[in-house]
C-alpha positions, 0 to 999 in steps of 0.5 A: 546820118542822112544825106540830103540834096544839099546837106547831110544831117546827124542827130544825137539825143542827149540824156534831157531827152532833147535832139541835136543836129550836126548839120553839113552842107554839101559843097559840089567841087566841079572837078569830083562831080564830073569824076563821079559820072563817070563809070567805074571812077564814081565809085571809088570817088564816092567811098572818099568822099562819104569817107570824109563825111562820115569822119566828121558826123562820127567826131560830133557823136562823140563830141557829144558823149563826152560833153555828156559825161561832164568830162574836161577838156582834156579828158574830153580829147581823151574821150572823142578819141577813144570813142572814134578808135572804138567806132572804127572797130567796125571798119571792115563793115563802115564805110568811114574806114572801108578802103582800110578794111578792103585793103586788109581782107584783100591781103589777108585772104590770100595768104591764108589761102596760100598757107593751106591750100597751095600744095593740094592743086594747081588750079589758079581758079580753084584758089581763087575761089577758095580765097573770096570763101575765106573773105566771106568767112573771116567777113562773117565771123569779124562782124558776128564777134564784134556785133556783141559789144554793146557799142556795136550793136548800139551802133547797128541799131541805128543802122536798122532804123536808119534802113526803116525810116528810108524805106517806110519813106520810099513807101510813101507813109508819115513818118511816124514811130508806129509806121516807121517800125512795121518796115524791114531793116534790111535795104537795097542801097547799103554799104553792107551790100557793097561789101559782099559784092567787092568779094564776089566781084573780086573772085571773078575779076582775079580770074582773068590774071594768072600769077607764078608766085605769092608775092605775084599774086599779093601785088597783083590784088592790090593793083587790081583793088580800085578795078574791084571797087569800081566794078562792084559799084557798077554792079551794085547800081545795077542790081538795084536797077532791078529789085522790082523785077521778081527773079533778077532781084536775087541778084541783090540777096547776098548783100542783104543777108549780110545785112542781116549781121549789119542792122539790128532790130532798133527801139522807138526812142532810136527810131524817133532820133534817125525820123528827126534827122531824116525830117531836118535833112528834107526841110534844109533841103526843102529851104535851099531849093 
């Protein structure tokens, strides 16, 4: 999927090897627009909004495959839910359900960390570092498991050649298979990226807060969830600010290698459906100017 100026295109093959597109144009509501200028607000407006998006293009895929399969129409209900509830296993890492899975690994975590560690010291820093540690190893371990189905991976291939068709275009050269291929499949401006920095963020936002009980602390992290996610987009944007600068584009590593887990090496035929989509995204665009 691409979003565009004024759309956002998906495309799916089917099996006589034809692509089709699920197209659906962006309507501007003033009241979100203006929400998303605002700092620390747009993020989480954003992730709502993208939220919606991609529950729909995820329905079309699906829709799809059924159709594809000659089922019917009950069968076919059958299937499109199946197939988004198997998609969905990759919430924590998909931004379609990334407010479900920020949710969970920020409750799950600390009650881990609690279990384990709250009689060794006193230190609410020490803990609270212990605790984004846990995030990131529970983060890294849930991808690299369900990375192994064949779905999955499937899915994350598209995501690598999503990320190259992006770059091989930010790079100025026709979009072509062979061109399309020399690119990495890792990118700056990922949601993967989002992801680690929330945890990042997170360790250093909780810091500031004591709590004198577990209970206090749970609620302390749910309250403070939206500040986490406002404050990472910001960071976020910034580091992108500064992936041409040689040493502060580090900055920006930690959300790449976990790109790393997130994308896979794709093969032509993917490549040639995510250049189709990215193509039709630019000429609707190119029309509703």
């Amino acid at each position: 999927m691409f979003a565009g100026q004024t759309v956002h295109v998906t495309a799916v093959r089917r099996k006589d090897e034809s692509i089709q597109y699920f197209e659906v144009p962006k309507k501007e509501i003033p009241w979100v627009q203006a929400l998303k200028k605002i700092p620390f607000v747009r993020g989480i407006v954003g992730i709502i909004e993208a939220s919606a998006k991609g529950a729909q293009h995820l329905n079309f895929s699906a829709e799809v495959f059924a159709e594809e399969e000659g089922e019917t129409k009950e069968e076919k209900k059958e299937s499109v839910f199946a197939n988004i509830s198997m998609i969905l296993g990759v919430a924590v890492i998909g931004i379609i359900s990334f407010l479900f899975g920020k949710f969970v690994f920020t409750l799950v975590p600390p009650a881990i960390e609690q279990l384990l560690f709250s009689r060794l010291f006193e230190n609410q820093i020490g803990h609270n570092l212990i605790e984004g540690l846990i995030k990131i190893i529970l983060l890294v371990g849930y991808i690299y498991f369900i990375s192994l189905t064949p779905m999955i991976k499937r899915l994350f291939q598209y995501h690598g050649a999503e990320h190259k068709v992006i770059s091989a275009y930010e790079a100025g050269v026709d979009l072509t298979v062979e061109n399309v291929q020399k690119f990495s499949t890792l990118h700056y401006r990922c949601g993967s990226s989002f992801i680690v920095f929330t945890v990042i963020v997170g360790v250093v936002i909780y810091s500031f807060f004591t709590y004198d009980s577990f209970i206090e602390r749970i609620v302390q992290r749910i309250i403070l969830l939206p500040v986490v996610i406002g404050v990472s987009y910001e960071v976020l944007r910034f580091t992108n600010s500064l992936r041409e600068v040689p040493v502060l584009r580090y900055l920006g590593y930690p959300g790449l290698w976990l790109q790393k887990l997130t994308t896979k090496q794709p093969d032509d035929s993917q490549v040639e459906v995510s250049i189709a989509s990215f193509n039709r995204m630019r000429a609707i665009d190119m029309q509703n100017q």
